[in-house]
N, C-alpha and C positions, 0 to 999 in steps of 0.2 A: 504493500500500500504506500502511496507515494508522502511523503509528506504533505503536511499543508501549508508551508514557507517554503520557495526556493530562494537560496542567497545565491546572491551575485555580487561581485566586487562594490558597486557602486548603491548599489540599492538590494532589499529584500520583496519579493512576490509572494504575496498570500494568493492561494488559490484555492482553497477549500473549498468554497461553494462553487465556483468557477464550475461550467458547463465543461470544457475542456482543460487541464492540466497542464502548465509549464510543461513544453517541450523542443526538440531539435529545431522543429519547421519554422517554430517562431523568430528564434535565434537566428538560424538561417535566414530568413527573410529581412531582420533589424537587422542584421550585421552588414545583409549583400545591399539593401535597397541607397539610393544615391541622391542625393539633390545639390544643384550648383546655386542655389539662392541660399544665401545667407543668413538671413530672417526667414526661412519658410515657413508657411503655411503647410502642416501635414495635418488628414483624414487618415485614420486605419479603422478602417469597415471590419466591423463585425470584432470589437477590439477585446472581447472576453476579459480577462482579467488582468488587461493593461501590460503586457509584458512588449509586444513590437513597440507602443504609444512610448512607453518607458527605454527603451534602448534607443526611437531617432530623439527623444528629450536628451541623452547623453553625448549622442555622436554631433546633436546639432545642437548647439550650445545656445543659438541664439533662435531656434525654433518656437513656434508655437502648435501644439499640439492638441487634434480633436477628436477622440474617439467615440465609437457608437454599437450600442450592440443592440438587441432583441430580449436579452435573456438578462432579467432585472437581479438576479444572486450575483452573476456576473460583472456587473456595474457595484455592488457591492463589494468584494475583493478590488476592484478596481481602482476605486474613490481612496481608500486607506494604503494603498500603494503607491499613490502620487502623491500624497500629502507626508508619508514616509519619508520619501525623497527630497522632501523639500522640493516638487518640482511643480506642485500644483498651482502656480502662479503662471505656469507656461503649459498644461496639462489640462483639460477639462473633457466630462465624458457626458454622454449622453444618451436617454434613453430611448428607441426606436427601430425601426425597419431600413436599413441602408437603400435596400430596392425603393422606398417611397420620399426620399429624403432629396430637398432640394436648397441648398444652402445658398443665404445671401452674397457668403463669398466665396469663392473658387478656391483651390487646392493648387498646390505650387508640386504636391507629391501624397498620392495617394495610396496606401499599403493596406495588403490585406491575408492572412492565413487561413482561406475561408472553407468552410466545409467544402469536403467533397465526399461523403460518404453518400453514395448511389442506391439505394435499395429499390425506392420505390413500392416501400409501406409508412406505415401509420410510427412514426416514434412515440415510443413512449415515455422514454428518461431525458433527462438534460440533458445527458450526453449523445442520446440517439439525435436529440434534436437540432446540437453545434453539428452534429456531422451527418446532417440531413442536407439536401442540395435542394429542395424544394426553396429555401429562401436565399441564401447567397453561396450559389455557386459560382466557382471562377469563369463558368461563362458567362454569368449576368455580372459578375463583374465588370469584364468586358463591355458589356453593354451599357451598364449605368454611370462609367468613370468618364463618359467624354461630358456629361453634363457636372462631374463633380470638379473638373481640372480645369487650371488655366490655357490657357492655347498653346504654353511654354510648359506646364505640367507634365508630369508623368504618372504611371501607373505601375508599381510592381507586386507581383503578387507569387506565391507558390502552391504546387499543387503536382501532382501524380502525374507521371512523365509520357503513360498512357491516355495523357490526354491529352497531349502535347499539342499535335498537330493540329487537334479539334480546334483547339481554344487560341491556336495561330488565325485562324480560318475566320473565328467571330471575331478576333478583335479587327481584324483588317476589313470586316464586314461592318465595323463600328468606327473607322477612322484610326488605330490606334496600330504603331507596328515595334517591331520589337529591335530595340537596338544592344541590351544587355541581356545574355542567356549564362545562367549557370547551370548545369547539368550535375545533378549530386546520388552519387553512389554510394551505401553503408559501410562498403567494403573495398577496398583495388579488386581488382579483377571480375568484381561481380554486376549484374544487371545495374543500369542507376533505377532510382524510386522516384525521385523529387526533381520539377522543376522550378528553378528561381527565374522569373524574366521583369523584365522593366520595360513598357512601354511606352509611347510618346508619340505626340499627333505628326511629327517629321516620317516622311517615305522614303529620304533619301540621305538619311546620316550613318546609314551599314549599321550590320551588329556583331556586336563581339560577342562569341561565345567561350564558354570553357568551364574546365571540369572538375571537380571537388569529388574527394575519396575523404570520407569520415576518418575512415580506419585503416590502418596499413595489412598487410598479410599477416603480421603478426598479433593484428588487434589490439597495436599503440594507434592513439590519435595523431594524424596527417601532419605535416608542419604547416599544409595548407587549412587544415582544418582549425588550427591552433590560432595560426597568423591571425583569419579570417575573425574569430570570435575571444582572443586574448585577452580585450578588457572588459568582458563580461564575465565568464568563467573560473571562478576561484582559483581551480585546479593547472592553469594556463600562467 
């Protein structure tokens, strides 16, 4: 059973009641996600118990940060982990439907962890319900971020690599293409699972891709995995 505090160098995450649990994807996504404005404005849709909102409040010092979830336990854990931080002055969270959500002002960079668990039944726990796709899945992601972002904004988000192509396919069907691809693997040598991408309403800025192994053959942590996430990770 997982704890109900994860620590991290800089800050502590409660997640108790949290729908979803402190994990890899999050991390991965606050560590890889980028903005070239300086004061940003970030949204992280569907922001569960504030851990992505909490690591770009770190990386981007002079950010301002808004999250938003569905799932009101979750905004709970959320609220007392930005005020922990001392970052709730640049932090604030909110409670709602991202898919129904129309903000007076635009997004500089919009990040999100968003469910993708596919069934196609009825959830019945909290947790069936963050990793139900019926409400924000990475392809309505896609869909509902060119109304969220600036024209200069971007869009990163992660999600299962088998869906990869698919959700290339809706964003560029939504104006949105991809200039940053990480491709992440649990292991070297083995299948990857996850993909990191960053989006942006430009068709013609190329994209870099490339590739992240968690774990080495021997099942020490990557130097790239290390680099990538060092000033969050106690253990790094």
């Amino acid at each position: 059973m997982k704890s109900s505090v994860f620590k991290f160098k800089e800050f502590d995450v409660r997640h108790g009641a949290s729908a979803m649990k402190v994990g890899v994807d999050a991390v991965l996504l606050g560590t890889f996600a980028e903005t070239t404005c300086t004061d940003a404005h970030v949204f992280d849709a569907g922001c569960g118990c504030g851990i992505v909102s909490m690591i770009c409040a770190q990386r981007f010092p002079d950010a301002t940060v808004e999250g938003m979830d569905i799932h009101l336990p979750s905004l709970c854990d959320a609220l007392p982990n930005a005020v922990g931080a001392n970052w709730y002055g640049r932090i604030r969270f909110l409670f709602g439907d991202c898919s129904e959500y129309f903000p007076k002002e635009k997004y500089d960079l919009v990040v999100s962890n968003p469910p993708f668990f596919d069934s196609g039944v009825v959830c019945h726990t909290s947790r069936e319900y963050a990793r139900h796709c019926n409400d924000l899945s990475p392809e309505n992601l896609v869909r509902i971020a060119p109304r969220l972002l600036k024209h200069e904004g971007s869009l990163a988000i992660i999600y299962p690599s088998d869906r990869h192509i698919g959700i290339l396919k809706e964003a560029r069907k939504n104006g949105l293409y991809p200039y940053r691809i990480l491709h992440v693997r649990g292991r070297e040598g083995k299948t990857e699972k996850r993909v990191v991408t960053q989006f942006s309403f430009c068709d013609n800025r190329g994209c870099v891709e490339s590739f992240l192994s968690i774990f080495d053959l021997n099942g020490c942590h990557t130097a790239d995995y290390i680099n990538l996430t060092k000033d969050f990770y106690l253990n790094f």
